[in-house]
N, C-alpha and C positions, 0 to 999 in steps of 0.2 A: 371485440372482446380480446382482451390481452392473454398469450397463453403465460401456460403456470411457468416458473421457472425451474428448470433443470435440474437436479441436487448435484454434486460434483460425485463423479467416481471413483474412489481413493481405493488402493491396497498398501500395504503395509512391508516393508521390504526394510530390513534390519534396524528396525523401530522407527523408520521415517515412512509420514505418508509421503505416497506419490498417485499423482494426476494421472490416471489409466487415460482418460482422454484425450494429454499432452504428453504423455510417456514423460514427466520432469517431476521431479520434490518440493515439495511448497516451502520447503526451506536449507540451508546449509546443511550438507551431510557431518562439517567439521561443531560450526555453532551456530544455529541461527538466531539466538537473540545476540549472538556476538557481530553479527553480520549486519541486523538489520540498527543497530547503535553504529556500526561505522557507517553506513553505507546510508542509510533515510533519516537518523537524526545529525551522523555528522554533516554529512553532505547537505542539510539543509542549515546549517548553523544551530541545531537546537540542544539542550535548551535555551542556549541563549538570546533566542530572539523573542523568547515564550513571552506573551503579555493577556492582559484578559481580551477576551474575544479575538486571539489568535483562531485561524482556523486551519486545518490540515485536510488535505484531500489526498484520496487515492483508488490507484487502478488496480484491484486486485483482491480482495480483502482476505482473502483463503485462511488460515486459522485463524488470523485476530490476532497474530502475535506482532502484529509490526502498532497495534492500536492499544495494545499492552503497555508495549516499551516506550511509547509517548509518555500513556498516563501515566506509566511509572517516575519519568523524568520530568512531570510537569513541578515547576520551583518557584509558578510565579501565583500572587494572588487574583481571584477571577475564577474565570471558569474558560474554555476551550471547547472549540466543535472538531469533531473528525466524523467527516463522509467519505463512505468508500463505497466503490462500482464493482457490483461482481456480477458474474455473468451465470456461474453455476454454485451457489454457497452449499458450504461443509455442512451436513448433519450436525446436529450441536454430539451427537457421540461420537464422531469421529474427531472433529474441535475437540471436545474433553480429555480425549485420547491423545492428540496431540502437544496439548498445552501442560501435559501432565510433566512433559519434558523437563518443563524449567518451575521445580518446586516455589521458588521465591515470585512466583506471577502468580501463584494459587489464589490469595485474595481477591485480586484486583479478574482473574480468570473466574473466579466464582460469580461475578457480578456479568460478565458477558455469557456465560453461559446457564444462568438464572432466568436470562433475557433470551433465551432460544437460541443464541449467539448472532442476532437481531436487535435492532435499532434499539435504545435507554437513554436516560436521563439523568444525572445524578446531581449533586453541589459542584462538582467541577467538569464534570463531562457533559457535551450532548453528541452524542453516537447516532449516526445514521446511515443504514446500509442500504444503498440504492441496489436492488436485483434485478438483473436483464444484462444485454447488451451494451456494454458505454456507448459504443456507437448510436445507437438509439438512445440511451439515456440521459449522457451526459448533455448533449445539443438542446434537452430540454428544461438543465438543471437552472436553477436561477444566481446558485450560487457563486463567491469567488472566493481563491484557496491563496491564502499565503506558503502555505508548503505543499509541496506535490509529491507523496512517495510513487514511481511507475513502478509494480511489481505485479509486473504482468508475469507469466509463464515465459522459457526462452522465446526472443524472438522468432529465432528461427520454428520453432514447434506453435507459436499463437501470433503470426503475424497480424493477426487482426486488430490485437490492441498495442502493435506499435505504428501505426501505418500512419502518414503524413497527413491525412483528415484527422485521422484524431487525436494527434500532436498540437495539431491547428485548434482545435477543442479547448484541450490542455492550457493552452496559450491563454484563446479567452478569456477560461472562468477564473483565472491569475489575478491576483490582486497587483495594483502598481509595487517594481520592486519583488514581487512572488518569488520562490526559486523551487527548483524540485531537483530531486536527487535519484538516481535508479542504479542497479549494480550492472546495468547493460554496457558496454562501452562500443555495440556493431555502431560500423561505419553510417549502416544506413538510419539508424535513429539519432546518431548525433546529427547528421544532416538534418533529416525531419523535425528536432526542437530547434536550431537555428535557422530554418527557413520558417519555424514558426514564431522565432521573436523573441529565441533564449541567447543568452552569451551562453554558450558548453563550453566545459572545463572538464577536462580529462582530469583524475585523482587516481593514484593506486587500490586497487581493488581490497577485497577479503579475503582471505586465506587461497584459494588455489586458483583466484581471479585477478588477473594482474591489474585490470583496469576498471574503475567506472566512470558513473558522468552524472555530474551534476551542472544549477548554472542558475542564471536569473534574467528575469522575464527583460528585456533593453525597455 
C-alpha cells in the first residue's frame, strides 16, 4: 500500500511562504511571477513555441504559480497539458494565501484552487499533479514533456531532485527537440543535464541571481 503523501510545511516570514522542511521560499522574495516569466517561460522559448497539445512538465509544483503563468500566457488555439511532481503539496489554504500575491492571477487561481489545488480539466488546460517522490514517480510516468520547468527547492537544500538519475529521468520523458529551463546555474546540475542529453546554455539570471540554465534535449 502506498503511504499518504506529506503536506508541505510552510511559515510565513514577511508575506513569503517558506519551506520549514528546506529552510528556502517557494518563490522570489524581489517577484516571483516576475521570475518564473523570465526564467521557465523565457528559457523555454514560450509563448512562442505554444501549439495545441504542447505539453509542459515540471519538478516542483509548490504554489501553482509557475502553472499560472503558463495559462496565463497561453496565445495559441487548442488546449495544453501541464504535469507536475511534488513530493510534499501545499494545503490549498496556504496555495490561496500565497497566490493572493498577484491579484491579476485571481481568476485563473480560483479555478486551481476550486480544484483542491489538485489535478482539473478545463477547454484549454489538462492539469495534472503527480504526488510522491519524482524519484519514484516520474520512472513510472508514461508521459513526454516538450518543456521542463526544474523548480526543485535549492540544490544545495533538496539535492534529491537534482541528482544525475533523475536528470537522466528528465531526459527521457523529453519529447524530440524538448528543452527545459531552471533558475539553477550549480556546476553540478549543469553537468547532470549534459551528461543526460541536454545542450546547457548558461542565461543571465533574475534579479539577485546572476545566472540560469536552460537548453535542449541533442
Amino acid at each position: 500500500m502506498q503511504n499518504a503523501v506529506e503536506a508541505a510545511s510552510v511559515e510565513w516570514r514577511d508575506g513569503v511562504p517558506v519551506s520549514t522542511r528546506f529552510d528556502d521560499p517557494y518563490f522570489s522574495l524581489q517577484n516571483g511571477l516576475a521570475e518564473t516569466r523570465h526564467v521557465f517561460l523565457g528559457g523555454n522559448d514560450l509563448p512562442a513555441r505554444y501549439r495545441d497539445g504542447f505539453h509542459i512538465a515540471e519538478l516542483g509544483f509548490g504554489t501553482g504559480l509557475n502553472l499560472l503563468a503558463a495559462w496565463q500566457a497561453w496565445d495559441s488555439a487548442g488546449r495544453f497539458t501541464y504535469t507536475s511532481f511534488e513530493a510534499f503539496p501545499m494545503t490549498v489554504e496556504n496555495m490561496a494565501q500565497s497566490l493572493k500575491t498577484w491579484p491579476e492571477m485571481a481568476p485563473l487561481a480560483e479555478v486551481l484552487l476550486n480544484a483542491g489545488g489538485r489535478s482539473f480539466s478545463n477547454d484549454i488546460l489538462d492539469f495534472h499533479l503527480i504526488e510522491g517522490d519524482a524519484r519514484d514517480t516520474l520512472p513510472k510516468w508514461s508521459g513526454k514533456a516538450d518543456a521542463w520547468f526544474l523548480d526543485g527547492f535549492s540544490p544545495s537544500k533538496n539535492p534529491e531532485l537534482w541528482s544525475p538519475p533523475l536528470m537522466e529521468q528528465v531526459a527521457k520523458h523529453t519529447a524530440a527537440s524538448g528543452s527545459f529551463a531552471t533558475y539553477s546555474a550549480a556546476g553540478h546540475v549543469r553537468r547532470s543535464l549534459e551528461a543526460a542529453g541536454f545542450a546547457v546554455e548558461r542565461r543571465e539570471g533574475f534579479g539577485h541571481k546572476r545566472h540560469m540554465c536552460c537548453g535542449i534535449l541533442r
